[in-house]
N, C-alpha and C positions, 0 to 999 in steps of 0.2 A: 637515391637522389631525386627530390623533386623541383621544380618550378613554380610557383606561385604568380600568376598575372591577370591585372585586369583583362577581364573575359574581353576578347578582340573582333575586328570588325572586317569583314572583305568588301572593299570598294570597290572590286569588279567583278559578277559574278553570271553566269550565264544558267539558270534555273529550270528553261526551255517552258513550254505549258501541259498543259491539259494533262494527259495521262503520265508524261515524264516527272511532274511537280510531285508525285508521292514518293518516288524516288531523292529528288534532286533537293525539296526542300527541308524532309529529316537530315539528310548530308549537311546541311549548309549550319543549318539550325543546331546542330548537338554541339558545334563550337563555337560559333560566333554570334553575337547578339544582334545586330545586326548586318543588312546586306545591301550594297550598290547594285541593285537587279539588271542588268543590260535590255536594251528594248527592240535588239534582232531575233523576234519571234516569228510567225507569220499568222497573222498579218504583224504589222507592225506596232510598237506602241507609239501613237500617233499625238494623238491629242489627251488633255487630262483626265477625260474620261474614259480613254483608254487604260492609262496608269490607274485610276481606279478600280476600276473592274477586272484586269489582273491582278492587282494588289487583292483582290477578295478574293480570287482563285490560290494564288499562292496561301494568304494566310488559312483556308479550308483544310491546308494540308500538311500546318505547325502540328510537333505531336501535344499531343493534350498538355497541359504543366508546363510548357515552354512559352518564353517571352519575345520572343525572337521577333526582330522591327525589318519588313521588308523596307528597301529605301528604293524609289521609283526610278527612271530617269524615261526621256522623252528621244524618238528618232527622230533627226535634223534631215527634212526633208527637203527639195525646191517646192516643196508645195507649203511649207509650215509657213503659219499665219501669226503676226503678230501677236494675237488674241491669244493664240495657242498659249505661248510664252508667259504673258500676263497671269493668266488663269490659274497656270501651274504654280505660280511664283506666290499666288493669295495663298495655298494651299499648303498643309506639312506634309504631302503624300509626294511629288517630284522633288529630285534634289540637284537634278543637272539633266542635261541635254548633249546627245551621243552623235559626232560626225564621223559617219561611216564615209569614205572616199568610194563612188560606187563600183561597186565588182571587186572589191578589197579583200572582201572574206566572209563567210557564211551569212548568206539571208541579210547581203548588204547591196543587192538590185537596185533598192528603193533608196541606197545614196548617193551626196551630191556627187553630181560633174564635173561642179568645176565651185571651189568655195565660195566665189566674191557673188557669186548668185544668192550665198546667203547671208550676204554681208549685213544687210539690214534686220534680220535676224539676231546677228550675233551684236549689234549693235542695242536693239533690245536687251539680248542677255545682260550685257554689260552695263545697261541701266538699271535693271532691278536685282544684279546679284547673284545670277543663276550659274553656275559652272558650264561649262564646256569640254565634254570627255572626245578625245580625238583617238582615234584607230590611227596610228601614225606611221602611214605607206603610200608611197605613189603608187598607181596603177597601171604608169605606162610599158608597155607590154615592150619596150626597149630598154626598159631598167631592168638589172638583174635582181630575182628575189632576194640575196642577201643583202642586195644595197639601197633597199627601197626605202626603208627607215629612215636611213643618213640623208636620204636626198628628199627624203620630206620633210624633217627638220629643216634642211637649207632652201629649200623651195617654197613651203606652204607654211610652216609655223612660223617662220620667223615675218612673213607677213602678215598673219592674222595676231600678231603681236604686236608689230609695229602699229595698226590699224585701229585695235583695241587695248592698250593696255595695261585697261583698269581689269580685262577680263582674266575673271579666274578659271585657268585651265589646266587638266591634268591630261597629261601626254601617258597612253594605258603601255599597261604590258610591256616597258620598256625592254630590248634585248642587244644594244649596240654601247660598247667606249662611246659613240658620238653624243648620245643620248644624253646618256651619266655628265659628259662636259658639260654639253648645252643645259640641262635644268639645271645641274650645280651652279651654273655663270650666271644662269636667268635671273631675271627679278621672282621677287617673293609670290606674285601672282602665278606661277608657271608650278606644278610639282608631278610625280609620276609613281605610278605603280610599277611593282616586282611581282612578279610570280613564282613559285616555287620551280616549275619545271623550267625555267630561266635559268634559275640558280643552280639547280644540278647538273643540267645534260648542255653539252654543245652541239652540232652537226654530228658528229660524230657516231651518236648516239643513235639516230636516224640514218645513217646511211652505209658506215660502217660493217660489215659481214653481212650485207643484202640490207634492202626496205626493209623497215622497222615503221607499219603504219599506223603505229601506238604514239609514236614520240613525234606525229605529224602536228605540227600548231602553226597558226599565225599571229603573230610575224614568228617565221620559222626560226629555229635555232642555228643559232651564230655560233664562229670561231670562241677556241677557248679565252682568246683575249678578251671577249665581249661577257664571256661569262665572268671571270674573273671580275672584270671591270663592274657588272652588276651586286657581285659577292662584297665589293668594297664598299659598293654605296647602299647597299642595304643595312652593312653590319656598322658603315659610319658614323651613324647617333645623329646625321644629316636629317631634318625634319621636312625637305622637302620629296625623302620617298618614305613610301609606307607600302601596306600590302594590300593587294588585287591577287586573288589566285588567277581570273581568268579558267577557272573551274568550265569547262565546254563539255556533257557528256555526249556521245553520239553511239548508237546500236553496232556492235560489230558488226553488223555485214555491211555496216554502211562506212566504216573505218578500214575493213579488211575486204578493199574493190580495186575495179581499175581504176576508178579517181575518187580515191579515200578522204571523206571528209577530215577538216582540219579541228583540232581539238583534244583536250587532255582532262580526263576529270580527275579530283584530284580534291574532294571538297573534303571527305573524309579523311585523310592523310596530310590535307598540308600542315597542319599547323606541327606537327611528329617531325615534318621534314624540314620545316622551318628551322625549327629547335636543333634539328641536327647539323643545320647548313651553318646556324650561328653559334654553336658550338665548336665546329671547326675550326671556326675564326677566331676563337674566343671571348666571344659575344655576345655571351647569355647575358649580359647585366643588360644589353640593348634591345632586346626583342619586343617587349613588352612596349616601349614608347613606339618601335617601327609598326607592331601588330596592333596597338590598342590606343596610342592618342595622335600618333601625328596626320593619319586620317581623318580622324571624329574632328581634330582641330583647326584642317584645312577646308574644311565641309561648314566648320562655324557649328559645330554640334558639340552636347556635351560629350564629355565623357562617359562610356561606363560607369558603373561603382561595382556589378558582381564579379566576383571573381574566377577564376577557373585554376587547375592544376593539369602542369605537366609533369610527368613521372619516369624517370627513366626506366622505361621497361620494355621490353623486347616486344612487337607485334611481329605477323606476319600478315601482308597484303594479300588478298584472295585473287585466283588467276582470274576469276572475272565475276561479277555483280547482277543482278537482276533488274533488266531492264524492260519495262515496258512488255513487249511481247516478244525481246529476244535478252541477252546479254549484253553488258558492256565492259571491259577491261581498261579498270583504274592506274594510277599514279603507278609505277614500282612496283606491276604486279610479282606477285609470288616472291617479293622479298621482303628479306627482314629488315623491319623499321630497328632503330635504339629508344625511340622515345614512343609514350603513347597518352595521347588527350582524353 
């Protein structure tokens, strides 16, 4: 049995730089044509010349014969300048702009405090068209990490919507039933990313028979309700989610510590696991529009035209990958996938 689909896109993807990009960017590249590249690097991707100058770094490290299209995005800082915004938006190298809530999650120091400081910001945005990618979690160290989600939806989205609501914003890496309500009920301008380790594991999976510092992410993994609740609106032919792996590699020793970085890679294996996740469902006739247009369509981009194949056929995932100057341990290591890209 095979698959046949226009070749697909990851609208979130974390690529990291320098030495990690010869890794991270054959992974991303052997399946998807293009990528929504995240900009919590460090430093930061700041301004447009920032996004260019790693965009020449990543592309240095496409393998030969591949067309693979880095797609930019910008960190929403209290220091971003109008100009910033402008600049980007002349260009076909940015394609949005990333609010990190500061101290949220990895190499996210440098964001805001407090939103309405960048209201004039996001005001810009929503003059000239540029997207708004939200890390959607409060910070305050009185909210419990399962429920940071739900109360950033009711606290912070639903005012940077009422304020803006020409702006187009996708709400990343959804993992909560609240979520799935809220963008389903939203207007058209609002939509969200799934990720594959979303779709398979709940808390469970993490905590269950000891720490599991493999299946640590953020926003961490929820009740089986909430997974369930993502498995319906991914495989519901609903065009306002689509895929973001949220692909994060980190070096085992820096995953397997006392405060284990947060993170799941998974750039090699999602789309095997995808296929598998919508298959269960009985879903395959929908993968293709979730994977390959209702992203490129809400970004205002074309479509692909090449194509790719999935095959059902048995892989197995390796206990762990070559990373940099140590290892890193992928998606469902040491197990057998059913599908293989």
């Amino acid at each position: 049995m095979q698959l046949t689909i226009i070749q697909p896109d990851d609208f979130h993807v974390h690529l990291r730089d320098n030495e990690a990009l010869a890794v991270t960017v054959p992974s991303t590249a052997q399946h998807f044509a293009r990528a929504l590249v995240m900009p919590n690097v460090k430093p930061p991707i700041i301004t447009h010349q920032h996004a260019v100058e790693y965009r020449q770094r990543i592309i240095a490290k496409v393998p030969t014969g591949n067309h693979f299209q880095p797609l930019m995005s910008l960190y929403l800082t209290e220091e971003t300048k109008a100009h910033d915004i402008e600049e980007a938006k002349k260009n076909d190298v940015v394609h949005a702009v990333k609010y990190y809530p500061a101290g949220a999650t990895t190499h996210s120091q440098w964001g805001v405090t407090n939103i309405e400081k960048a209201f004039p910001i996001l005001e810009v945005m929503e003059k000239v068209n540029l997207p708004l990618l939200i890390h959607g979690e409060v910070v305050d160290p009185t909210v419990d990490v399962f429920d940071r989600e739900a109360i950033f939806i009711e606290q912070e989205l639903t005012k940077i919507m009422r304020h803006f609501p020409a702006l187009r914003i996708v709400l990343e890496h959804i993992t909560t039933k609240q979520a799935v309500d809220f963008v389903t009920s939203a207007p058209a301008t609002l939509a969200a990313t799934i990720t594959v380790h979303h779709l398979l594991y709940n808390r469970n999976a993490l905590l269950v028979g000891g720490i599991k510092p493999h299946y640590y992410c953020l926003p961490i993994l929820k009740r089986e309700i909430h997974r369930q609740a993502l498995v319906k609106a991914a495989t519901s032919g609903n065009s306002k989610f689509f895929l973001g792996t949220d692909s994060a590699p980190h070096a085992k020793k820096t995953k397997e510590n006392a405060c284990g970085c947060a993170g799941i890679f998974s750039a090699p294996y999602a789309l095997a696991l995808y296929a598998h996740v919508f298959e269960q469902e009985n879903a395959l006739n929908k993968l293709e529009a979730f994977a390959s247009w209702y992203g490129a369509d809400f970004y205002q981009l074309p479509r692909n035209t090449g194509k790719m194949i999935l095959i059902k056929q048995e892989q197995v995932v390796p206990l762990e990958l070559s990373f940099v100057d140590d290892v890193l341990v992928p998606i469902a290591a040491g197990e057998k996938l059913e599908w293989s890209a």
